[in-house]
C-alpha positions in Angstrom: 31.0 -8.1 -38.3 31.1 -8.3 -34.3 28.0 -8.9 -32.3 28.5 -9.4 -28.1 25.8 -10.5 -25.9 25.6 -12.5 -22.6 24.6 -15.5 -21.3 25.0 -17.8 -18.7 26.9 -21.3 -18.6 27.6 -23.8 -15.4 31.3 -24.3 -16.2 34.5 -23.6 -14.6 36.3 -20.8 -15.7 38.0 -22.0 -19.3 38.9 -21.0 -22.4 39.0 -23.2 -25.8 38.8 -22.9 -29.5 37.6 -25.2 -32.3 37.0 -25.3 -36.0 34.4 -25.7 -38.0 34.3 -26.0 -42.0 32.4 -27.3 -44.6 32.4 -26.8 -48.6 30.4 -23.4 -48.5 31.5 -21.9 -45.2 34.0 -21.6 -42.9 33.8 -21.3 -39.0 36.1 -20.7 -36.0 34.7 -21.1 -32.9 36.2 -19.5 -29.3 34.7 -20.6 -26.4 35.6 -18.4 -23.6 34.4 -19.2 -19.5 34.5 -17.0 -16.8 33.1 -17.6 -13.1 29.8 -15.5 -12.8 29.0 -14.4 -9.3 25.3 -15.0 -9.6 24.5 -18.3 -11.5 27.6 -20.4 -12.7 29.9 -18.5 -15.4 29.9 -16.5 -18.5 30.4 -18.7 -22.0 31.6 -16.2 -24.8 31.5 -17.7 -28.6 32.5 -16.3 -31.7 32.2 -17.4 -34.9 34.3 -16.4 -38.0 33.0 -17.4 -41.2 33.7 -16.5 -45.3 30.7 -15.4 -46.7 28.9 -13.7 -44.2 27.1 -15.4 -41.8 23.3 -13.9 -40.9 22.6 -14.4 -37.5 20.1 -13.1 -35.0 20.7 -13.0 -31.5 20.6 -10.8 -28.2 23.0 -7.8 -28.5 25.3 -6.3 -25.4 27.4 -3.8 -26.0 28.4 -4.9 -29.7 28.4 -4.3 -33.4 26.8 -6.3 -35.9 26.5 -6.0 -39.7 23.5 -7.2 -40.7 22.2 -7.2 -44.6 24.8 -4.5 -45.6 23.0 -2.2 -42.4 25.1 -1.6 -39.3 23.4 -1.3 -36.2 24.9 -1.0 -32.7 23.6 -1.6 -28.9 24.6 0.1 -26.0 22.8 -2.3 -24.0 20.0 -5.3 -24.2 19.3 -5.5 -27.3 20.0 -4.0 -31.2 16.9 -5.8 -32.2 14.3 -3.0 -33.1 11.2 -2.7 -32.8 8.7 -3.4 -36.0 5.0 -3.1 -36.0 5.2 -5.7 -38.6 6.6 -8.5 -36.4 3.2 -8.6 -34.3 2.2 -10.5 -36.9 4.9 -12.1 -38.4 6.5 -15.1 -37.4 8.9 -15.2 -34.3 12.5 -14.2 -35.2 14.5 -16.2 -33.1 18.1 -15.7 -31.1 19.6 -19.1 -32.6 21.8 -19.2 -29.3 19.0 -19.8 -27.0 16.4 -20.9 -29.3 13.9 -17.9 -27.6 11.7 -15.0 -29.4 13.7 -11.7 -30.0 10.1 -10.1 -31.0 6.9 -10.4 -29.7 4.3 -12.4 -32.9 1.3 -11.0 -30.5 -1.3 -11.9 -33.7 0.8 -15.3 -35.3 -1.7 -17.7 -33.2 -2.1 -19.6 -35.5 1.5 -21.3 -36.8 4.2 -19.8 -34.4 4.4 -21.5 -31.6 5.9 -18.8 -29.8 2.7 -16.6 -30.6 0.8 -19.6 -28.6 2.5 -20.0 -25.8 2.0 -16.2 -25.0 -1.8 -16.9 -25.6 -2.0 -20.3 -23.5 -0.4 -18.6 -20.2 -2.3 -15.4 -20.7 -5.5 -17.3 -20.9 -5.0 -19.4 -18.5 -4.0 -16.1 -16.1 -7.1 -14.8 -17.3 -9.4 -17.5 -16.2 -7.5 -18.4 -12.6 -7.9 -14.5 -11.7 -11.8 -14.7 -13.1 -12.6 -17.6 -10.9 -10.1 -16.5 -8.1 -12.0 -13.9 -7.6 -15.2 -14.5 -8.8 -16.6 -14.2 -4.9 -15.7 -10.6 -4.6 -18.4 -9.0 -6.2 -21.1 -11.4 -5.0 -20.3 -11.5 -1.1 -21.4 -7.6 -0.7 -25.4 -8.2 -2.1 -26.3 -12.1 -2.2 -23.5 -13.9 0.0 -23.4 -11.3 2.7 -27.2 -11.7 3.3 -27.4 -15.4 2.6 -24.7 -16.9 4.8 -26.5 -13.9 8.0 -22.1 -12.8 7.6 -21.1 -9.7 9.6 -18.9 -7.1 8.0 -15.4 -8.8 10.1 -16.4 -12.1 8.4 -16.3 -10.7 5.0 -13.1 -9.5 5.8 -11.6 -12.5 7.4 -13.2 -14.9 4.2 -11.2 -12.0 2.1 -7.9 -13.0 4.2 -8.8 -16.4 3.3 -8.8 -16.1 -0.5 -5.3 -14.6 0.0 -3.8 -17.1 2.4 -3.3 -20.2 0.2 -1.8 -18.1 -2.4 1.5 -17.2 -1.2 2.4 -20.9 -0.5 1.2 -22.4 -3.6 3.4 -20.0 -5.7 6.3 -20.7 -3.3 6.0 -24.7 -4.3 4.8 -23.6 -8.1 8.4 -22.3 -8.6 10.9 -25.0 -7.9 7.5 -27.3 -9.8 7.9 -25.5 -13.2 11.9 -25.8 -13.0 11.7 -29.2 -12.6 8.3 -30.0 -14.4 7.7 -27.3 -17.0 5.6 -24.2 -16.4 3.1 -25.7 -19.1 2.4 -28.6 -17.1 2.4 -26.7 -13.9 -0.1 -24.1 -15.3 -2.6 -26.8 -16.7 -2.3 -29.1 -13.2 -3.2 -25.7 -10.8 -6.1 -24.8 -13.1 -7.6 -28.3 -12.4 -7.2 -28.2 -9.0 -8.9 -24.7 -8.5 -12.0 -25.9 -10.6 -12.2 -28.2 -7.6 -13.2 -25.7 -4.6 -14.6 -23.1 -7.5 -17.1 -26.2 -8.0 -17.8 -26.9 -4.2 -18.5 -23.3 -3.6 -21.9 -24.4 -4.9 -22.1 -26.1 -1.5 -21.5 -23.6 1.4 -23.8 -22.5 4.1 -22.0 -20.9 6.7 -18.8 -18.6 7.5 -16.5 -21.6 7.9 -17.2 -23.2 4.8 -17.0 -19.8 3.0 -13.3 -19.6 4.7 -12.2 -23.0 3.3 -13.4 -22.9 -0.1 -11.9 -19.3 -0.6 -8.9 -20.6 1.1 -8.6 -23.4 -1.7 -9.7 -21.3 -4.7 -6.5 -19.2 -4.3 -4.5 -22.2 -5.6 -5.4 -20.5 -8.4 -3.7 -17.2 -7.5 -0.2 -19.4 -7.6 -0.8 -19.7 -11.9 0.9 -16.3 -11.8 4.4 -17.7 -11.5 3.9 -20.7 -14.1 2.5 -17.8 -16.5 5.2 -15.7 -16.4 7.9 -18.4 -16.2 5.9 -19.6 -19.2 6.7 -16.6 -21.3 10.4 -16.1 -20.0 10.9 -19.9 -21.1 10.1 -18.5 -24.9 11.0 -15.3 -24.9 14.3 -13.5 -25.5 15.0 -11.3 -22.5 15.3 -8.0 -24.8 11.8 -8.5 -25.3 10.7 -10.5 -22.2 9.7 -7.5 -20.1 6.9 -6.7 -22.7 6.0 -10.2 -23.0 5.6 -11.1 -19.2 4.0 -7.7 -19.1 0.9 -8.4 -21.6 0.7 -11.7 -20.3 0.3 -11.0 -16.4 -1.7 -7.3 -17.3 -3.9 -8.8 -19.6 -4.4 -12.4 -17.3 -5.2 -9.8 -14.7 -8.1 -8.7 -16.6 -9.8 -11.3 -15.0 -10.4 -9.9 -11.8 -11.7 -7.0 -13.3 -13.8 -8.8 -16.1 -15.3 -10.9 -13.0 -17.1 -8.6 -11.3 -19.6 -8.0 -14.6 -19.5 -11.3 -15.7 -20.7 -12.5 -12.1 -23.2 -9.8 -11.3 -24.8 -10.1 -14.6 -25.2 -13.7 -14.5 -26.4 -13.2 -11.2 -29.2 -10.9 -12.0 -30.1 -12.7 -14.8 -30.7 -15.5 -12.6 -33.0 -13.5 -10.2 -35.0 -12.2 -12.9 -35.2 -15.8 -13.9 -37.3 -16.3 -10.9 -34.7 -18.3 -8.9 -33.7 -17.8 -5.1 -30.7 -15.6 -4.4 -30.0 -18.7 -2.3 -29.9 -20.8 -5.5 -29.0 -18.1 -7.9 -25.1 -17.0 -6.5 -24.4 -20.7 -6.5 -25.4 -21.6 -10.1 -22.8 -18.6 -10.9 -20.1 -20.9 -10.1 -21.0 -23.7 -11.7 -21.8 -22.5 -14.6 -18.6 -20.0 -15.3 -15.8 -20.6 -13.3 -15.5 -24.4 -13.4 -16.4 -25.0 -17.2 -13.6 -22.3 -18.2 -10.6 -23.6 -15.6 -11.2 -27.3 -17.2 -11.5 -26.3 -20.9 -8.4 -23.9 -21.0 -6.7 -26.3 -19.0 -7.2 -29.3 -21.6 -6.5 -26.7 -24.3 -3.0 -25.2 -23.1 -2.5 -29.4 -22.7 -3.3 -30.4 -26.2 -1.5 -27.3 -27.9 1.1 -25.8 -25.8 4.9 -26.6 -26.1 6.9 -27.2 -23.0 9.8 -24.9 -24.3 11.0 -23.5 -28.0 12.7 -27.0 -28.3 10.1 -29.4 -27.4 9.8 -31.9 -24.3 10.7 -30.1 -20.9 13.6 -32.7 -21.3 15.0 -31.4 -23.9 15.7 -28.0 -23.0 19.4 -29.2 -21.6 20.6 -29.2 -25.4 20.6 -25.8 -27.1 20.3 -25.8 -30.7 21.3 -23.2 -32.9 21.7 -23.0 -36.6 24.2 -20.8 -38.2 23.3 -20.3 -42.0 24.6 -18.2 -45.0 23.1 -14.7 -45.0 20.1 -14.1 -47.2 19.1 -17.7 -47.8 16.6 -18.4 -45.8 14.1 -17.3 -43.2 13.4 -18.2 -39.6 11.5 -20.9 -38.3 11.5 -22.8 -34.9 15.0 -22.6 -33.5 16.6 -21.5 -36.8 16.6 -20.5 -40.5 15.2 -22.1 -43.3 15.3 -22.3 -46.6 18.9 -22.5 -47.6 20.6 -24.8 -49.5 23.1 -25.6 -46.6 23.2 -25.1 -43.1 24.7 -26.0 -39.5 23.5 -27.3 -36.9 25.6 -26.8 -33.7 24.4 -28.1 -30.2 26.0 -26.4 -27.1 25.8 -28.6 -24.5 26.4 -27.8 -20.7 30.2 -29.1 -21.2 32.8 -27.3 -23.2 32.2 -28.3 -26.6 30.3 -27.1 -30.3 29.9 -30.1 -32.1 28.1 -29.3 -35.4 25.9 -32.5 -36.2 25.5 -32.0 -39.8 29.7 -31.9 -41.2 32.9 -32.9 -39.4 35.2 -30.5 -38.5 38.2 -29.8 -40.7 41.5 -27.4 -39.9 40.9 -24.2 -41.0 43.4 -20.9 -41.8 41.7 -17.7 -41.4 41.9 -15.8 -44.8 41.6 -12.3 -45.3 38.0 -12.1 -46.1 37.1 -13.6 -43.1 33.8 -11.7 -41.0 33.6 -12.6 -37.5 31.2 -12.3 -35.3 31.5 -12.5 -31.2 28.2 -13.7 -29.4 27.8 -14.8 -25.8 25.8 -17.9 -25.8 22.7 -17.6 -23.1 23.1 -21.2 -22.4 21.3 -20.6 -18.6 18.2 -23.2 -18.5 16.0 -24.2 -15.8 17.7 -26.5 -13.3 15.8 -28.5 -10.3 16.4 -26.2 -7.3 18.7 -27.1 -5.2 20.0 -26.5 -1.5 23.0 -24.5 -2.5 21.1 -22.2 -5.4 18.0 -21.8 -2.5 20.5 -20.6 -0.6 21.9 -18.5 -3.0 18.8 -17.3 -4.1 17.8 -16.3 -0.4 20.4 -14.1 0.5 20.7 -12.4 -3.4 20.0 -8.8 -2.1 18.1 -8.3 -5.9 15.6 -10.6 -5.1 14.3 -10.0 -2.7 14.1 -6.2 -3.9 12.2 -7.5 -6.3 9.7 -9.2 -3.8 9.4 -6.3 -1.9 8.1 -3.9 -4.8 6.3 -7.1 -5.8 4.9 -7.2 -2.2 3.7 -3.7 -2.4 2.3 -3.6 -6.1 0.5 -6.4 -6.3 -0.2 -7.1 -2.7 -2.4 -3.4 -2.8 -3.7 -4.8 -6.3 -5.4 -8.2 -4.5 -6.5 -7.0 -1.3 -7.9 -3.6 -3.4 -9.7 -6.6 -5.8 -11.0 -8.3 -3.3 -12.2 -5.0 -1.2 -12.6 -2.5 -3.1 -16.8 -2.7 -4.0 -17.6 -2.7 -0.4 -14.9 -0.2 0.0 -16.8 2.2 -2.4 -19.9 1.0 -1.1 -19.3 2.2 2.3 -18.1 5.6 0.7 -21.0 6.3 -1.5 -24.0 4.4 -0.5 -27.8 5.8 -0.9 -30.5 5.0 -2.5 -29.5 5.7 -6.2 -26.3 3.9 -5.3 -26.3 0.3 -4.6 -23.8 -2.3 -4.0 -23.8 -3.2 -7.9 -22.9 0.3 -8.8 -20.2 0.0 -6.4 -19.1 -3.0 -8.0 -19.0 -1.7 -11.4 -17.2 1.6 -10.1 -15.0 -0.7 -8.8 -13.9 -3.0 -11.8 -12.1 0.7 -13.6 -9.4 -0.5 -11.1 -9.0 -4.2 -12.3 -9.5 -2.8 -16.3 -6.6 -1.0 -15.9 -4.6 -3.8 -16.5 -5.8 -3.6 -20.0 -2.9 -1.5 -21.0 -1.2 -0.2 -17.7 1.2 -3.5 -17.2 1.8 -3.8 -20.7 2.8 -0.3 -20.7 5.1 -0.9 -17.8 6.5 -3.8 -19.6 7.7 -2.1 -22.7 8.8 1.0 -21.3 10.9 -1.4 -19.2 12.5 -2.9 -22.2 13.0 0.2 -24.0 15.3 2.0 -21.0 16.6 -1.4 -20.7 17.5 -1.1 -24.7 19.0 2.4 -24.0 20.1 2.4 -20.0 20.4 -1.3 -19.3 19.3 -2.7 -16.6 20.0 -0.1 -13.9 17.1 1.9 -16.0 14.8 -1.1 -15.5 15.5 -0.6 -11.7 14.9 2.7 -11.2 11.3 2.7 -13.4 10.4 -0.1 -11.4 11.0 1.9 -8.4 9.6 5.2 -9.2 6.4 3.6 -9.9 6.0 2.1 -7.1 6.8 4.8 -5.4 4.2 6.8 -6.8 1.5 4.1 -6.0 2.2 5.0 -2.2 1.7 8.6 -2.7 -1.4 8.6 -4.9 -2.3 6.4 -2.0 -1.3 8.7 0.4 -3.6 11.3 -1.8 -6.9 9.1 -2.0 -6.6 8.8 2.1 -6.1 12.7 2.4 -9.2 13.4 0.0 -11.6 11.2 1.0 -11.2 12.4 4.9 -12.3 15.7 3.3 -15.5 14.3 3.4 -16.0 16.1 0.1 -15.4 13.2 -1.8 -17.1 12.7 -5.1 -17.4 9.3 -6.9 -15.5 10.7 -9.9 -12.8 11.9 -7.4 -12.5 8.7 -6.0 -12.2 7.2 -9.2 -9.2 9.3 -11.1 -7.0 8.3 -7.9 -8.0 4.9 -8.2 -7.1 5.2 -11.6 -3.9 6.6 -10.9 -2.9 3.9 -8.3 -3.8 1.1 -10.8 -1.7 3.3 -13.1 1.4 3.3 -11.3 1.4 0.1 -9.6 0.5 -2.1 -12.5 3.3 -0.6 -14.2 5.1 -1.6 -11.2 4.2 -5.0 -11.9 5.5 -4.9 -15.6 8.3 -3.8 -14.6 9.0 -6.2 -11.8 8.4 -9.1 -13.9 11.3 -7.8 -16.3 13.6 -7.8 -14.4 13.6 -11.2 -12.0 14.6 -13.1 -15.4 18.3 -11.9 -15.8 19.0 -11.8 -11.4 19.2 -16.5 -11.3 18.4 -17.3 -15.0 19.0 -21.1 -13.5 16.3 -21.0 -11.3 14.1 -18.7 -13.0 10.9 -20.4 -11.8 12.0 -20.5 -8.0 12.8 -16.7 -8.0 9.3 -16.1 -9.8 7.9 -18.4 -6.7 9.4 -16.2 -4.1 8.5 -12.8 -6.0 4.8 -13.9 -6.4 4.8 -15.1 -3.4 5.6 -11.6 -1.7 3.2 -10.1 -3.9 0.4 -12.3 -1.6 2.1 -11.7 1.3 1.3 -8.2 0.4 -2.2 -8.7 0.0 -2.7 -10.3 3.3 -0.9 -7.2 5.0 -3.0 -4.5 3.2 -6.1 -6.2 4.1 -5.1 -6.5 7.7 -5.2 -2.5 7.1 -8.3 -2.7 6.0 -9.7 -4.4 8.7 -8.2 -2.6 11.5 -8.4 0.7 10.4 -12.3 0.8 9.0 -12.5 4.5 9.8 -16.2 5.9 10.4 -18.2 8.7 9.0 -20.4 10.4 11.0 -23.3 13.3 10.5 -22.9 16.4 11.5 -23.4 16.7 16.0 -22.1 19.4 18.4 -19.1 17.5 18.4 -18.3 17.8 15.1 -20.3 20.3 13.7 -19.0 19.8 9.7 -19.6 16.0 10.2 -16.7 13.5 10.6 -15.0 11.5 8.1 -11.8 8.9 8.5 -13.0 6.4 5.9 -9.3 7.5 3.9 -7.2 6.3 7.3 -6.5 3.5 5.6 -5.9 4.3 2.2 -3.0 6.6 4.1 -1.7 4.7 5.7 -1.4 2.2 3.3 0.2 4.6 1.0 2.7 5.4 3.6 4.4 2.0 4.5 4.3 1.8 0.3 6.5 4.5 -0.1 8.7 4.1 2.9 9.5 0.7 2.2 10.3 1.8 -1.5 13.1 4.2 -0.7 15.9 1.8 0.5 15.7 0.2 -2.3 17.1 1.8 -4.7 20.4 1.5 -2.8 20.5 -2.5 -3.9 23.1 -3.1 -6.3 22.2 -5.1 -9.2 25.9 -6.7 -9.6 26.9 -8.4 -12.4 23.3 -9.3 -13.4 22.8 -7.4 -17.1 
């Protein structure tokens, strides 16, 4: 049988073979280097073995018999999808030691399983707390603190502003550190501020503590380097997908977890004074420390152990049918190799000593391309490398407009509606609510991006990837486009207003999936520094559209000789907004992807 996939090595261009036998099988091993243009070189390995040998890997353009089945791959991955492996234990690429299906339900024993859950929850929690103020400036803040409407906006600015730099330092931390331990230490610093919050009384201290809460915006690229770290990278884009849509859920889940506690408070008989500051305390700080402490007790740095570790990639190479998978290999049989690829030339199986071997007629072989890439400290040459990598930087720029629209829309959105909608039978907590559809989205739109990302990557490769992440982003800017037109109708109904918000949170959390599916295969080497300068945009995003915001209010006013039907240009700056998106979009899909796959 034949099976090709690729990887990444940093070694000169080479080629060497070796030999491999013991008293039950029989291996040949050819270890084939070429130069890469994006991250060190290619390492090509196949094994030829008597007996059939089982293995599971990633899949490019190959063949493999597998259990007297043939299946083939045109690209990504022949690994297919079964509903039974969300709760089964992980099956595992023994090249690189990472998932090849997704054990969503395994929480208990597969340690892949859990490190999906730790970086989800801890997502979840940073983006409840991060923006836990949203929904309380508009009715108790606001009034408290005596804020006009332009310091709302500028404290918004200031929950975005700290963001972009903390993700930028996050990455290069998680390749050197581990995105476990990088994840744990930002959720302990943003209980910090989340717990001074308590202590404001006026529009500057309301600026600084927002400013230092949005450390916890920068968990983002620890989370998904988390999941990248574990997961194979046919399956990763579903993976970083669930765990970024469904860690967004926080923002949305905020707004009814912080207005309920809120009111429950008042109709305690406290202050509002007293009452919007006890919300902190008691939510947002208890849950950043506990999940923090958790994802330190439980979590693994990486499928192999200590961060340290994760130079050395194990394998183990077994007869077929004898065992089943666990950690970084098959158990069960009665024999088995180990091999260790190291970042040098050499196989060198640990459990027999190699022994000449002629190749008989029975022999099966089997041609894999060892991923052998693993996080390296960033360094001057590969930041320079990274900066002027066309692919990345497309990447930010969807990111930019995606998720930049999804904070600024998080963190505006309630007054936004407010100012659309207000009466008497429509306060700011029914904005508020309204307003959370757009953050609930997440629930299954990102996910949804995620996996149809994998799929046309499955079938396409990753050109398909590309263009879906493009095309949804693109239609973010004209349903945004859209909402600006209907609204300045000034027929605008709630449920109008809604469905396009629905839409946009459609299409652009798709976007987001899909973005996050693709940064992993452009510098597999500095996978966390990429997802630092990716995030990062995404802020920078958020800070732009919220300059929109501010500048372009719009106004509505009643019907006058002037304007005898009334006048309404409250949707100026969902337009305009939608425009930049899609303008900016459309270059972009001239970027060449290059040798990335």
């Amino acid at each position: 049988m034949s099976r090709t996939l690729d990887a990444e090595a940093d070694i000169a261009s080479s080629t060497s073979q070796s030999t491999i036998q013991d008293d039950k099988k029989t291996y040949q091993i050819t270890n084939n280097q070429s130069p890469s243009i994006t991250s060190g070189s290619h390492r090509s390995v196949s094994f030829s073995g008597h007996n059939g040998i089982d293995t599971t890997g990633d899949s490019v353009n190959g063949r493999i018999t597998e259990k007297g089945k043939d299946w083939q791959s045109t690209s990504g991955s022949g690994h297919k999808f079964r509903w039974s492996s969300l709760w089964r234990r992980a099956e595992i690429n023994p090249l690189n030691g990472k998932s090849l299906t997704f054990p969503l339900f395994r929480v208990w024993d597969d340690s892949y399983s859990q490190a999906f859950w730790l970086a989800t929850l801890g997502f979840f929690v940073a983006f409840l707390s991060w923006f836990a103020f949203s929904p309380l400036v508009p009715e108790a803040v606001k009034t408290d603190l005596n804020l006009t409407q332009d310091q709302v906006t500028n404290s918004n600015l200031a929950s975005l502003g700290g963001t972009a730099l903390v993700r930028l330092i996050a990455g290069p931390a998680c390749d050197k550190f581990g995105p476990r331990k990088v994840l744990a230490a930002l959720l302990i610093l943003g209980a910090i501020p989340s717990g001074l919050a308590a202590l404001v009384t006026n529009i500057g201290g309301l600026e600084t503590v927002r400013f230092f809460i949005s450390i916890l915006g920068g968990t983002f690229v620890p989370t998904q380097a988390y999941t990248t770290t574990f997961f194979d990278k046919s399956i990763v884009g579903t993976a970083n997908a669930f765990s970024g849509g469904w860690g967004n859920l926080g923002g949305g889940v905020t707004v009814a977890v912080m207005i309920g506690l809120y009111q429950r408070y008042i109709k305690a008989g406290l202050s509002s004074h007293l009452s919007w500051r006890l919300c902190f305390v008691t939510v947002p700080v208890p849950c950043l420390i506990l999940v923090a402490v958790i994802i330190l007790i439980f979590g693994k740095d990486q499928p192999g152990g200590k961060w340290s570790a994760r130079r050395k990639l194990q394998t183990t190479v077994m007869e077929e049918g004898k065992g089943k998978q666990n950690g970084l290999g098959l158990q069960g049989a009665a024999t088995q190799e180990h091999i260790i690829v190291d970042s040098g030339n050499e196989l060198t199986p640990n459990s027999t000593n190699p022994k000449p071997l002629n190749a008989t007629s029975d022999e099966h072989v089997t041609q894999v391309s060892v991923e052998n890439a693993h996080s390296e400290p960033l360094t001057l040459a590969a930041l320079l490398a990274i900066l002027i990598d066309l692919r990345v930087w497309a990447c930010a720029m969807c990111y930019l407009l995606t998720f930049g629209l999804e904070t600024a829309m998080d963190a505006a959105l309630p007054g936004l509606i407010f100012s659309l909608f207000a009466s008497d039978t429509f306060t700011i907590s029914d904005a508020a609510y309204a307003a959370s559809t757009y953050g609930l989205m997440n629930l299954f739109a990102r996910p949804m991006g995620g996996i149809i990302s994998d799929i046309l990557y499955a079938r396409f490769g990753l050109r398909a990837k590309m263009y879906w992440l493009l095309g949804t982003a693109l239609s973010q800017g004209i349903a945004m486009i859209g909402l600006g037109v209907y609204i300045n109708k000034n027929q605008a109904t709630i449920g109008g207003v809604i469905g396009f918000i629905v839409f946009i949170a459609i299409t652009g959390f798709a976007a987001n999936g899909a973005c996050y599916s693709i940064y992993g295969h452009l510098r597999p080497k500095n996978i966390g520094a990429v997802a630092g300068i990716v995030g990062a945009g995404g802020n920078i995003g958020g800070l732009f559209y919220t300059l929109i915001f501010k500048y372009q209010p719009g106004v509505r006013l009643p019907p006058s000789q002037i304007h005898p039907h009334g006048f309404n240009s409250l949707g100026k700056k969902f337009w305009i907004a939608g425009v930049f998106n899609a303008v900016a979009v459309v270059p972009l899909f001239l970027v060449r992807l290059g040798d990335a796959v």
